[in-house]
C-alpha positions in Angstrom: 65.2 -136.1 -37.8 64.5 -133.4 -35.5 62.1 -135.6 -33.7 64.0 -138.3 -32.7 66.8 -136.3 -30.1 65.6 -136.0 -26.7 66.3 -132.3 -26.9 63.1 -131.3 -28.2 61.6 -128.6 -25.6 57.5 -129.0 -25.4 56.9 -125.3 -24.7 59.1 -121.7 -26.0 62.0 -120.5 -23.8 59.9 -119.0 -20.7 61.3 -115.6 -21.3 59.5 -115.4 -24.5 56.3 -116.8 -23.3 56.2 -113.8 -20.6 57.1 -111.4 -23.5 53.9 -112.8 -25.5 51.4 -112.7 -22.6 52.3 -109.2 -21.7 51.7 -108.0 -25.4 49.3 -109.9 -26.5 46.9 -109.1 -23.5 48.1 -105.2 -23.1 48.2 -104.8 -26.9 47.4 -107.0 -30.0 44.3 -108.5 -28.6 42.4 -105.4 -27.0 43.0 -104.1 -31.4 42.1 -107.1 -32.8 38.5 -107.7 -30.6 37.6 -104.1 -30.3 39.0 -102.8 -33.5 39.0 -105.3 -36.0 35.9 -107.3 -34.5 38.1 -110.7 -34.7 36.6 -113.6 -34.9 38.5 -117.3 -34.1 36.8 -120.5 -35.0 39.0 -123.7 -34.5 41.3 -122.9 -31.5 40.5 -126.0 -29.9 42.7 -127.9 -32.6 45.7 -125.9 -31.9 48.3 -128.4 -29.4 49.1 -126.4 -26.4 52.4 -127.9 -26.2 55.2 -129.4 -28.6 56.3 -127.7 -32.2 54.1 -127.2 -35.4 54.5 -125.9 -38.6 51.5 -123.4 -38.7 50.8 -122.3 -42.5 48.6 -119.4 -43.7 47.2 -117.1 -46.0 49.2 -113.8 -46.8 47.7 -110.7 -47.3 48.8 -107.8 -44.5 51.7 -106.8 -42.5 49.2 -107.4 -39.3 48.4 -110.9 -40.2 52.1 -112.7 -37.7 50.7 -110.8 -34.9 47.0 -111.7 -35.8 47.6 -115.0 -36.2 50.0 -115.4 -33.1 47.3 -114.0 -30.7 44.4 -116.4 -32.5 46.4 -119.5 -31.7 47.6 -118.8 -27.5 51.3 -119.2 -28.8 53.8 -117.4 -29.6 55.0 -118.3 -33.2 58.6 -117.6 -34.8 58.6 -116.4 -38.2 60.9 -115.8 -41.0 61.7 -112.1 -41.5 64.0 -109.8 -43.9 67.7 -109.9 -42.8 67.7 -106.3 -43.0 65.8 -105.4 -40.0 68.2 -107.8 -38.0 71.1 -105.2 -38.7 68.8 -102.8 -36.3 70.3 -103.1 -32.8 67.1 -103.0 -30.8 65.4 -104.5 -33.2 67.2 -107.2 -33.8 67.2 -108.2 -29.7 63.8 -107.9 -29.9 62.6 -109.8 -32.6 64.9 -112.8 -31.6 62.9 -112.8 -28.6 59.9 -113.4 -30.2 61.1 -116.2 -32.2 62.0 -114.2 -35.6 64.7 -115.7 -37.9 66.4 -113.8 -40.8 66.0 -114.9 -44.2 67.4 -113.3 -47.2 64.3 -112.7 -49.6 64.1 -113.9 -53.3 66.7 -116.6 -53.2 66.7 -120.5 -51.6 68.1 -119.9 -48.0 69.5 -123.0 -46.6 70.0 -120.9 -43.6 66.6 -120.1 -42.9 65.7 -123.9 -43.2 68.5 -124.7 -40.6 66.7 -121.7 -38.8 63.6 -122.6 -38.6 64.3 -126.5 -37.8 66.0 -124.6 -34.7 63.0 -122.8 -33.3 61.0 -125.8 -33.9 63.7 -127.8 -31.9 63.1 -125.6 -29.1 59.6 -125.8 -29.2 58.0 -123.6 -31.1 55.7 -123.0 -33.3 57.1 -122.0 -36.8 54.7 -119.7 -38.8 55.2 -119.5 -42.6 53.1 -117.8 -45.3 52.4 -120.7 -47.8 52.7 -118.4 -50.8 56.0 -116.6 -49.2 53.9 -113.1 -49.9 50.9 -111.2 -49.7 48.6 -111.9 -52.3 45.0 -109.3 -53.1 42.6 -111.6 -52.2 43.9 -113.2 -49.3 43.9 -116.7 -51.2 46.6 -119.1 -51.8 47.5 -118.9 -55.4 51.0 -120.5 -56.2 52.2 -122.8 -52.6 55.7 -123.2 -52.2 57.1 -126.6 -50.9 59.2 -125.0 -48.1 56.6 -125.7 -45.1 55.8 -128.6 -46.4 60.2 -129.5 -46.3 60.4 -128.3 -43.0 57.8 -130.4 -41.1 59.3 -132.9 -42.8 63.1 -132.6 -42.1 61.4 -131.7 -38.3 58.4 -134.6 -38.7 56.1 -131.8 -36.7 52.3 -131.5 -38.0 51.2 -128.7 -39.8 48.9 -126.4 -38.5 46.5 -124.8 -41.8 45.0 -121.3 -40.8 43.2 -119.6 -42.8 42.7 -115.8 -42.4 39.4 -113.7 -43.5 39.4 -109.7 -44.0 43.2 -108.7 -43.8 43.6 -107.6 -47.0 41.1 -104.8 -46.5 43.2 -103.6 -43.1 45.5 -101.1 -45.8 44.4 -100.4 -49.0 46.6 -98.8 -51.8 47.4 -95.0 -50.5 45.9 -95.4 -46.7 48.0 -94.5 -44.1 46.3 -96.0 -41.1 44.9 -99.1 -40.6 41.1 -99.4 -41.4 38.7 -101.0 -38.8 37.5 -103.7 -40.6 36.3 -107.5 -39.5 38.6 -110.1 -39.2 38.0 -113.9 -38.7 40.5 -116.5 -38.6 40.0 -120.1 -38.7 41.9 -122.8 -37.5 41.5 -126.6 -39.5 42.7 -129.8 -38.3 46.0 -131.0 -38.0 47.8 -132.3 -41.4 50.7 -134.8 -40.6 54.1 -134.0 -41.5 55.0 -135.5 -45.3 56.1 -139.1 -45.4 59.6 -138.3 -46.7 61.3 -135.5 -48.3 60.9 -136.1 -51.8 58.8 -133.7 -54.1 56.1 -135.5 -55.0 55.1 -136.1 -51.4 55.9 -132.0 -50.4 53.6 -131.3 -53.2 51.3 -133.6 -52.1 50.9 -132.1 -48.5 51.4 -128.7 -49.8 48.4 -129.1 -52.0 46.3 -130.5 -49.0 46.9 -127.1 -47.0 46.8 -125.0 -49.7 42.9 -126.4 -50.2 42.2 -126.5 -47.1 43.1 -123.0 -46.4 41.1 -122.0 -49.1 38.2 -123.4 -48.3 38.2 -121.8 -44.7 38.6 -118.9 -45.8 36.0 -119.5 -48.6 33.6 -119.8 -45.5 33.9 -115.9 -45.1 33.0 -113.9 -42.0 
């Protein structure tokens, strides 16, 4: 496993970190206080160093950069394989910890990926439904967080996110200012093994979890 090599970085490559500060604080979080009144409850259970598996809710294209300032840390996440075939793009995305995966099938590849941002410490953001859904809930969890944390026996972070889904509605063509909270639970330790009935068993535990934060509303 992941965690017993000595190689395991406790904090992102510094060049990144950098990257994320200047962004986050010229950028994403003047938006997301002024413009989307965001609200964070729970950051205090977030670990400032070493890799995680955090898992959320999926509702809008705003919730990896909403969810990345809420937590302090940068967080890698999967994305399309297409937009990696974009030459600045593709630099810049890498920077911030993206991965490709190809969508709709089983990507070995994008396990291997992400086991290799968590190796280098850090945290590995994945969408427990592996989509948006309408009503920002988790419907149908897939096992795949729940795999990696254990191949990479890192905790999983559950993060629940309130409002997003109202941020673009069907036919706008601008973001609306609406209030967003996000709220961080506890940390849920990795799965005992990799066998299904224990990923389902820890999948099941964030998908609750998450819904029930986000049943707390605003």
């Amino acid at each position: 496993m992941m965690a017993q090599t000595s190689l395991i970085r406790k904090r992102e490559p510094l060049s990144s970190l950098v990257l994320y500060y200047l962004f986050k604080w010229s950028i994403v979080s003047p938006v997301i206080n002024i413009y989307f009144r965001g609200k964070v409850d729970g950051v205090e259970n977030v670990p400032q160093k070493g890799p995680f598996v955090l898992v959320s809710n999926h509702a809008s294209y705003f919730d990896p950069l909403l969810l990345s300032c809420a937590v302090c840390r940068p967080v890698a996440y999967m994305a399309k394989e297409e937009l990696f075939k974009i030459p600045l793009l593709n630099q810049g995305m890498r920077l911030y910890g993206a991965y490709p995966v190809k969508r709709g099938i089983s990507d070995h590849n994008a396990i291997r990926a992400a086991l290799k941002v968590l190796e280098q410490g850090w945290a590995a953001g994945i969408f427990l439904d592996g989509t948006r859904t309408p009503d920002a809930r988790i419907i149908e969890p897939k096992l795949g967080a729940a795999l990696i944390a254990a191949k990479a026996n890192v905790p999983l972070l559950p993060v629940s996110l309130w409002g997003t889904e109202k941020i673009l509605l069907k036919g706008s063509s601008y973001p609306r200012s609406v209030p967003v909270t996000v709220r961080i639970g506890n940390l849920i330790e990795p799965p005992h093994s990799t066998k299904r009935e224990d990923l389902e068993q820890t999948t099941a535990q964030c998908a609750l979890l998450i819904n029930q934060l986000h049943s707390l509303g605003r």
